[in-house]
C-alpha positions, 0 to 999 in steps of 0.5 A: 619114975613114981606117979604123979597125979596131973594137977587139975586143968582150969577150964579154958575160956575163950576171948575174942577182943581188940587190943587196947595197948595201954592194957586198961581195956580190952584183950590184955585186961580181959586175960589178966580178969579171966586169970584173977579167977582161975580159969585159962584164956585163950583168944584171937584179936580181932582190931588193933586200936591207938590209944593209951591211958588219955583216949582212942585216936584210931582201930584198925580191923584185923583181916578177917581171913585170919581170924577165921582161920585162928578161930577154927584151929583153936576150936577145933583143938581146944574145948572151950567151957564159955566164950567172950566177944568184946569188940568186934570192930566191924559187922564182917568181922561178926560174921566170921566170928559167928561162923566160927562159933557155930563149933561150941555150944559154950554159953557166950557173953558179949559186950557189944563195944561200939565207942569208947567211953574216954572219947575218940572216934567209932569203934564199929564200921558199919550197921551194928544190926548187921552184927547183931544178926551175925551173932545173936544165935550163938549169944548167951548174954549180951551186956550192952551199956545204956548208950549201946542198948540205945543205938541198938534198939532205939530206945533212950535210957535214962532210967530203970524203966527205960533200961528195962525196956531196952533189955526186953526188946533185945531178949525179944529180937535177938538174945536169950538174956541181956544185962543192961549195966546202969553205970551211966545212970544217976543214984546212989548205987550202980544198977544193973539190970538182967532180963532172962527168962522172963524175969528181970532182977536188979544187981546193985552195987554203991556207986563210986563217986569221982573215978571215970574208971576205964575197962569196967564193960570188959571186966564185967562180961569176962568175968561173968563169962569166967564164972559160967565156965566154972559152973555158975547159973547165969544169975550167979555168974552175974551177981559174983561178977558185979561184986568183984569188979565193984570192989576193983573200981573202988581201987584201980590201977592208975599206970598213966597219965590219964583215966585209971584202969579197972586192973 
């Protein structure tokens, strides 16, 4: 049998999320964002919600056992180039997904999801600074929305100002970087704000107007996470990211009866 060279191995990026079933959100939508770039998802879910196009009725956590032993068997057979966390549905989960990932030191992104954005109850049981600590040492990025920045560091955002200072605060507690997304914030253009290395640069994006998109936080930090594990700086991954899923809001998916989708 002739040689056949191998075909090139995308790099392989790890997601650890809940599961939205309608697919708008959560780790369908973050596998389906990781394969428009390329790259290869591989993942563990870590809560089971009901809800659909319309809102969130409910989450359930996975047990925490087996998503410390799914984690483990991945990360010790697969070499993951980047990382990203999304929901987590409880600080006993964090824990265990902290322990898991002291395996890497592949850049992570988390989007620390506490509640949905359509409505519904928490999407997190219990004190989110205990999650915080469970996490932030193994954190790369942290991509908190102006209602998560808040509840995280007490601070209220209502401006670039105040997202600022949110985003400080989290970089001088608990992460390297953070990107406080602006999408709540009024204006003409959607903001987004990156605190790393003691700088801070603004990511701008036109605002769209008259779409209450859902899935923008999931598709953003995994495809930042997707662009760190094809080489990107992380000022890089950020601005690429942003761009892409701009132009995702501009036409999103509508597959049911309520909010549309950012795929």
């Amino acid at each position: 049998m002739p040689y056949r060279e191998a075909p090139d191995i995308p790099p392989n990026v790890l997601i650890v999320s809940g599961l939205d079933p309608s697919g708008g959100a959560g780790f369908i939508a973050d596998v389906r964002v990781a394969e428009r770039h390329h790259v290869r998802p591989v993942g563990v879910i870590t809560a089971l919600t009901e809800q659909n196009t319309a809102g969130v009725l409910g989450m359930h956590d996975m047990q925490g056992h087996i998503i410390e032993s799914q984690l483990r068997l991945l990360l010790g057979d697969i070499e993951i180039r980047a990382g990203k966390i999304g929901m987590v549905g409880s600080a006993r989960i964090a824990q265990v997904i902290g322990d898991a990932l002291a395996m890497t030191n592949a850049p992570i992104v988390w989007d620390p999801v506490l509640a949905p954005s359509r409505g519904g109850g928490p999407l997190f049981e219990g004190n989110p600074f205990d999650a915080m600590a469970a996490l932030a040492s193994h954190i790369t990025l942290l991509t908190p929305n102006t209602d998560e920045a808040h509840r995280l560091t007490g601070i209220a955002v209502t401006d670039e100002k105040s997202a600022i200072a949110a985003g400080k605060a989290l970089v001088d507690k608990w992460v390297s970087a953070a990107l406080i997304k602006g999408g709540h914030l009024g204006g003409d253009e959607a903001v987004d704000l990156l605190i790393a290395g003691g700088a801070v640069h603004r990511l701008v994006a036109p605002r769209v107007r008259g779409l209450d998109v859902h899935g923008t936080g999931c598709a953003l930090s995994t495809s930042i996470a997707a662009r760190l594990a094809l080489g990107d700086d992380l000022l890089t991954a950020c601005k690429t990211a942003k761009q892409l899923v701009a132009k995702w809001i501009a036409q999103p998916a509508s597959p049911g009866r309520g909010s549309p989708a950012v795929l």
